[in-house]
TORDREN-347590 format. One record per residue (C-alpha): residue number from 1; x, y, z. Coordinates in nm, 3 decimals, always signed. Layout:
TORDREN-347590
> n; X; Y; Z
> NUM; X; Y; Z
...
//
This chain:
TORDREN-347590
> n; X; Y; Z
> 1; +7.816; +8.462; +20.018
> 2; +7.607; +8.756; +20.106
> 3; +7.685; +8.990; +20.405
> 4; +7.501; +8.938; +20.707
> 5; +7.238; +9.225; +20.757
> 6; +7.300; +9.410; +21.043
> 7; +7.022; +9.653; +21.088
> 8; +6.660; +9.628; +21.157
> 9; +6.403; +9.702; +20.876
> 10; +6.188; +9.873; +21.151
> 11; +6.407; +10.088; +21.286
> 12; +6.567; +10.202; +20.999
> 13; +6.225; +10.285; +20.864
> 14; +6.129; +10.476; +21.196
> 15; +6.435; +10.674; +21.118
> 16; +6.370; +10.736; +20.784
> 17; +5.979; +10.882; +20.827
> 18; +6.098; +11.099; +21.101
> 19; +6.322; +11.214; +20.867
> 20; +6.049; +11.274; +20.594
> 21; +5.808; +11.402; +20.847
> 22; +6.043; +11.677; +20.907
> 23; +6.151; +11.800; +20.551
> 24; +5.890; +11.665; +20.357
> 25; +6.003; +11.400; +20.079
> 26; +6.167; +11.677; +19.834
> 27; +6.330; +11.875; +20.045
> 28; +6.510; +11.501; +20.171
> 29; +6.850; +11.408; +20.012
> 30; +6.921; +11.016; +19.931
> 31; +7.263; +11.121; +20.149
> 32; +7.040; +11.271; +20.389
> 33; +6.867; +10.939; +20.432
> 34; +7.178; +10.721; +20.436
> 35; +7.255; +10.923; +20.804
> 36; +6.991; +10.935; +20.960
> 37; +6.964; +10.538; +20.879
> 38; +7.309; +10.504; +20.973
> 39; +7.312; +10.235; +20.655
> 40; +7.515; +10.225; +20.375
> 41; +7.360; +10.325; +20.037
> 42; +7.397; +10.023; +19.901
> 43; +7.266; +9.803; +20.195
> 44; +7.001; +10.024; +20.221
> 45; +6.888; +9.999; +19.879
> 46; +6.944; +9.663; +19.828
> 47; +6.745; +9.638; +20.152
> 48; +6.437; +9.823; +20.172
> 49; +6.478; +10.022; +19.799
> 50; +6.509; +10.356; +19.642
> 51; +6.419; +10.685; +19.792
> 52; +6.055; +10.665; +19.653
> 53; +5.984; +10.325; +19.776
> 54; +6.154; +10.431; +20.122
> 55; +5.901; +10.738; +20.166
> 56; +5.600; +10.457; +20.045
> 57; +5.701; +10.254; +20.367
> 58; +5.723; +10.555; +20.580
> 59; +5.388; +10.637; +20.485
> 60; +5.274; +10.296; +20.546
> 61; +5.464; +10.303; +20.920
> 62; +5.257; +10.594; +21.018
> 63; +4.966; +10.469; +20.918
> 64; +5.014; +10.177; +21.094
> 65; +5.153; +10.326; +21.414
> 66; +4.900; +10.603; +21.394
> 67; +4.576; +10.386; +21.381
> 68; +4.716; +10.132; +21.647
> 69; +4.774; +10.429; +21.894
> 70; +4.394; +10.562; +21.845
> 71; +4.267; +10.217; +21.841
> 72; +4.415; +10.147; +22.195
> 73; +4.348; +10.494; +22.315
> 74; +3.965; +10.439; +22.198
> 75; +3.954; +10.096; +22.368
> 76; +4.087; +10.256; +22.698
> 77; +3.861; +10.552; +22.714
> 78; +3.614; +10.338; +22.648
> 79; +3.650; +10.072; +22.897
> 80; +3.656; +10.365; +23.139
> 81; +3.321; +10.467; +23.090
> 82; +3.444; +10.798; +22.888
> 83; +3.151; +10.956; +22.666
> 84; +3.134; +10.906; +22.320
> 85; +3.248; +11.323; +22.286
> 86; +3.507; +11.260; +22.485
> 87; +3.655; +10.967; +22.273
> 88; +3.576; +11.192; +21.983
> 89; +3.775; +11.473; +22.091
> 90; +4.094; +11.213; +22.152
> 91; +4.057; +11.158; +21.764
> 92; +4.015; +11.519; +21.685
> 93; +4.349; +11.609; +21.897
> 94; +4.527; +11.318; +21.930
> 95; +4.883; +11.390; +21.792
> 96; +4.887; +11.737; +21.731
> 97; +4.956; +11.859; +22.055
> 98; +5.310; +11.680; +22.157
> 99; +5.687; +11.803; +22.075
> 100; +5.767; +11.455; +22.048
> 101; +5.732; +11.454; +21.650
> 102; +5.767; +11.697; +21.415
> 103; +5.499; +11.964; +21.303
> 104; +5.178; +11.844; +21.165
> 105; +5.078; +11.529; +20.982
> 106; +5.311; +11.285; +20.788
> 107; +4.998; +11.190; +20.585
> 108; +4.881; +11.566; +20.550
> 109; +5.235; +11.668; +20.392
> 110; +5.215; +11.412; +20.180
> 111; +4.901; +11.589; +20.017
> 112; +5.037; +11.914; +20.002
> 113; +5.388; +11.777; +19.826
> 114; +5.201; +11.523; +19.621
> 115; +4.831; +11.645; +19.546
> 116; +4.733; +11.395; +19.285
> 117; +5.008; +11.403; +19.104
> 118; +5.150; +11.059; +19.222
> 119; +4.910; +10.748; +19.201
> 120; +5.118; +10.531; +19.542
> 121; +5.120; +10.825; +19.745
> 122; +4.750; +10.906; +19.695
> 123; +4.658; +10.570; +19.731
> 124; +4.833; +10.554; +20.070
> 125; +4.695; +10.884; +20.233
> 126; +4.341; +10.783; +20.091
> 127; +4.391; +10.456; +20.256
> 128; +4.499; +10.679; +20.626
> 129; +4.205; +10.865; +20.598
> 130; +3.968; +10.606; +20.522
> 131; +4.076; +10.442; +20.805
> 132; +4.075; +10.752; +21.017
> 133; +3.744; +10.836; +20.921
> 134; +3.627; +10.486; +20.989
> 135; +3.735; +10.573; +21.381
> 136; +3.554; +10.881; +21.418
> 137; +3.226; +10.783; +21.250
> 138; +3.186; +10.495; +21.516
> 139; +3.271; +10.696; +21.786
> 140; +2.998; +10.967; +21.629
> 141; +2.767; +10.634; +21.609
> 142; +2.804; +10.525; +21.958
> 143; +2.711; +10.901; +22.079
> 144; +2.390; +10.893; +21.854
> 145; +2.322; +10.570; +21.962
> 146; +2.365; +10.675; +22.367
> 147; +2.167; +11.057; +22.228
> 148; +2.490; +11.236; +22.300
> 149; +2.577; +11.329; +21.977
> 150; +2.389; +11.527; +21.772
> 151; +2.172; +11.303; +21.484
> 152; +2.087; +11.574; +21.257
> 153; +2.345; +11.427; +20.984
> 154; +2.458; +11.103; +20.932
> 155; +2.778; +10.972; +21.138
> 156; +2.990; +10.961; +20.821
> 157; +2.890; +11.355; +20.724
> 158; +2.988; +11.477; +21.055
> 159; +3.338; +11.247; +21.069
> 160; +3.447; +11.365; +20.722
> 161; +3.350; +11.723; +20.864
> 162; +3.589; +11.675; +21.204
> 163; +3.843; +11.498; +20.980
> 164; +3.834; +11.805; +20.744
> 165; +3.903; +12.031; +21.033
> 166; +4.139; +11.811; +21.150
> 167; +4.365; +11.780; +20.859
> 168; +4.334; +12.179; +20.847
> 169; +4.476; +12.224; +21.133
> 170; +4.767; +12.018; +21.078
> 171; +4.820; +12.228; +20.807
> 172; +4.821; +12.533; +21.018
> 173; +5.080; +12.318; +21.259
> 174; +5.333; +12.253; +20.955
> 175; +5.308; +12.619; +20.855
> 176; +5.471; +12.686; +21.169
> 177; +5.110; +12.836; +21.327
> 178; +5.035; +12.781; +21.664
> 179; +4.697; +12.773; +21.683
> 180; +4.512; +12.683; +22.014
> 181; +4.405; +12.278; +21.952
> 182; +4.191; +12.261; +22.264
> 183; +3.965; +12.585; +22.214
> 184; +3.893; +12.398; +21.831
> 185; +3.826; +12.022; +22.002
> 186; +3.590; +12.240; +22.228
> 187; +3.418; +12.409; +21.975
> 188; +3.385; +12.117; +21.771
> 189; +3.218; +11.890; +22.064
> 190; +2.984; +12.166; +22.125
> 191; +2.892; +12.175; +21.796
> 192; +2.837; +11.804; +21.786
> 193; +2.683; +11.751; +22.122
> 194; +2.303; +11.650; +22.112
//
């Protein structure tokens, strides 16, 4: 009879990503893993899978807890009457300004390991930043729509252009950069403002 599992799928996975997000997925050990999952290798494989398959559903977590979190935060800024720039500038920011998680952008670091050369991994950051994208062009859409965006280019041009900038500055972050997030939300809702 099989042994009872006595972890949580979730949790271990939470572990694991933090884990990634911090040393990037070559620089991370299987043994590595195993402790900070506090799982034995076996379990753990026979579980959730092999190292690659592990850093797939890290990938996946963040997307998921990523795009919940700026979801809600939309909704609530929102529902409080915020402006369309200031909803805008949540996306732009949101997550790169806290110590709670390690430098940058899970999804971003995947890139720079990975680049094209690894079909699940660029199928899963295209699928983030589709999805991200998707955010900020209806937030860029509502301030058109309310004249407080600019409507010189279409919604989607200017999101992939504040995604772009975005993603460039979570480079900067995981290079160990500090550069000044506010001062570049500012100068990109000034730029964008109608």
């Amino acid at each position: 009879m099989p042994a009872k599992k006595t972890f949580s799928d979730e949790q271990v996975v939470e572990k694991i990503m933090q884990l990634f997000w911090q040393q990037g997925y070559y620089h991370t050990s299987m043994d590595e893993i195993v402790a900070a999952s506090g799982v034995k290798k076996q379990s753990l494989y026979n579980a959730l899978g092999d190292k690659h398959t592990l850093y797939l559903k890290a990938l996946q977590r963040y997307h998921q807890q990523t795009l919940t979190t700026c979801a809600q935060n939309m909704q609530q800024l929102e529902q409080a009457g915020e402006s369309a720039l200031t909803v805008l500038g949540m996306l732009f920011s949101q997550g790169l300004t806290t110590e709670d998680h390690p430098s940058g952008d899970l999804m971003a670091n995947a890139v720079a390991e990975f680049g094209a050369t690894d079909t699940a991994v660029q199928h899963a950051t295209t699928w983030f930043y589709d999805d991200y994208l998707t955010l900020m062009a209806a937030a860029i859409l509502k301030g058109q729509a309310s004249q407080q965006i600019t409507a010189r280019q279409s919604s989607m041009t200017l999101a992939q252009s504040l995604l772009e900038a975005r993603i460039g500055l979570q480079t900067r972050l995981r290079q160990g950069s500090r550069p000044d997030v506010e001062q570049r939300k500012q100068i990109w809702l000034t730029f964008l403002k109608a």
